[in-house]
C-alpha positions as CSV (number, residue, x, y, z in Angstrom):
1,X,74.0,37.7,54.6
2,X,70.6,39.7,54.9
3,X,71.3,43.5,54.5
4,X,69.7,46.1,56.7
5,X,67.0,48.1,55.0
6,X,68.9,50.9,57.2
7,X,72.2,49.8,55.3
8,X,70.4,50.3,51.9
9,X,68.9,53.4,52.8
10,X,72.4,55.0,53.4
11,X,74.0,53.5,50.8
12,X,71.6,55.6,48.8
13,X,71.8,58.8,50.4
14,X,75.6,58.5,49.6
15,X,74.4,58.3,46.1
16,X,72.0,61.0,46.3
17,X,74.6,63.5,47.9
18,X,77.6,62.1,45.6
19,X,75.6,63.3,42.7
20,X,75.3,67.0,44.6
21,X,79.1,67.0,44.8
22,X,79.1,66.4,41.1
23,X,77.0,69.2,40.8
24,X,78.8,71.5,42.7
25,X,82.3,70.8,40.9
26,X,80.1,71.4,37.8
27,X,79.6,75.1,39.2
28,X,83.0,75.4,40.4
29,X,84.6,74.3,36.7
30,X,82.2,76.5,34.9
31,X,82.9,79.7,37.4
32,X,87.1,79.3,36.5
33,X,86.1,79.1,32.7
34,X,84.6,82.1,33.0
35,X,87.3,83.6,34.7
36,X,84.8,84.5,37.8
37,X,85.9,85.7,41.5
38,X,88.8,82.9,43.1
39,X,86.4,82.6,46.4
40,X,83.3,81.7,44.8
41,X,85.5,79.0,42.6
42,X,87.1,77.1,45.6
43,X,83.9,77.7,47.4
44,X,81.7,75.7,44.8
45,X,85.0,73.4,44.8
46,X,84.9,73.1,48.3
47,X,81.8,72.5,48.6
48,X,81.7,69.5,46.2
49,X,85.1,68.1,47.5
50,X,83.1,68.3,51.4
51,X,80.0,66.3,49.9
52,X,81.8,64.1,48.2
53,X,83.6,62.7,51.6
54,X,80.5,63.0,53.5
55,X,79.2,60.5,50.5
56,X,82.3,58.6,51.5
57,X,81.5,58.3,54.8
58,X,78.0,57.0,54.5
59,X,78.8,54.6,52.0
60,X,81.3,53.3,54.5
61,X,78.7,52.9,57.3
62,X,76.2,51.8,55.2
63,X,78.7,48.8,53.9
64,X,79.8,48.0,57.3
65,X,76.0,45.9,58.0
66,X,75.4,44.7,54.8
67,X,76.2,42.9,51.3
68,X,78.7,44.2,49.4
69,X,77.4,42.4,46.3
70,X,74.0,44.2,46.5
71,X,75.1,47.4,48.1
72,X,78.1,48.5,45.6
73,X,76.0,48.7,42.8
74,X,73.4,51.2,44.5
75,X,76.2,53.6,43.9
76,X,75.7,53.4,39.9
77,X,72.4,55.1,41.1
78,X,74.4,58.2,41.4
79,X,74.1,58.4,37.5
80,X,70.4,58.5,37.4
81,X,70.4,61.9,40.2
82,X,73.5,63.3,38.1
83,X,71.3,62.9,34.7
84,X,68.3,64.8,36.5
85,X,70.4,67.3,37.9
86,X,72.2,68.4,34.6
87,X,68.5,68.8,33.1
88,X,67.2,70.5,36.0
89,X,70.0,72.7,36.9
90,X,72.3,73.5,33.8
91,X,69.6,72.7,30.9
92,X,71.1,69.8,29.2
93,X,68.8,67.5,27.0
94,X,67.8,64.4,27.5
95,X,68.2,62.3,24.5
96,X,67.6,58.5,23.9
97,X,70.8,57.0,24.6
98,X,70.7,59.0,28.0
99,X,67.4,57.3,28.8
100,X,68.3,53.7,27.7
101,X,71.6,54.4,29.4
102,X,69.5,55.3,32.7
103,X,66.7,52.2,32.0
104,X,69.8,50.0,32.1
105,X,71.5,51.3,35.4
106,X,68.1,51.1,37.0
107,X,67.2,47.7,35.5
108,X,71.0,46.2,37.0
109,X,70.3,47.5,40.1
110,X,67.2,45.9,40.5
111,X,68.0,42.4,39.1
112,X,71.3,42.5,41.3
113,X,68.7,43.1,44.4
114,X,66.4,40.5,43.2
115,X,69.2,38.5,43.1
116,X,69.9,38.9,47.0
117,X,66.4,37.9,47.9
């Protein structure tokens, strides 16, 4: 089965905004630790719960044309924006294991698509 460069494309979008919903119930966690106002909590809660089935959504659409075997593990991509976003957004290091960690999600999910050609 040949998958649709379109197919692959939205598989990773999912990823991309799956990794924005992580973000946001990041927010949403760290506003009840600090005891902040309810609406901004379930907002940032909301907000993540929303992405997340929009991810859902077009990860389904994006399986529906294409090869479950190469698009499923496009999803593990979601690690690699999650990494960048902790460092950008909340400050947390990178260290080695982190970046052997994301070298070896990255190098699967290329041998997996090599592996489809």
């Amino acid at each position: 089965m040949t998958t649709p460069v379109s197919s692959i494309l939205l598989v990773l979008l999912a990823s991309l905004i799956g990794s924005l919903a992580m973000v946001l119930l990041k927010v949403g966690a760290d506003r009840h630790r600090r005891k902040q106002d309810l609406v901004q909590w379930l907002s940032a809660i909301a907000g993540g719960i929303a992405l997340f089935l929009i991810s859902s959504v077009l990860y389904l659409f994006g399986i529906k044309d294409g090869s479950v075997a190469l698009l499923f593990p496009m999803v593990s991509t979601g690690y690699v924006w999650g990494l960048l976003w902790a460092r950008l957004l909340f400050g947390e290091p990178f260290n080695r294991p982190k970046i052997v960690g994301l070298s070896l999600v990255v190098a699967g999910v290329f041998c997996i698509g090599l592996g489809q050609a």
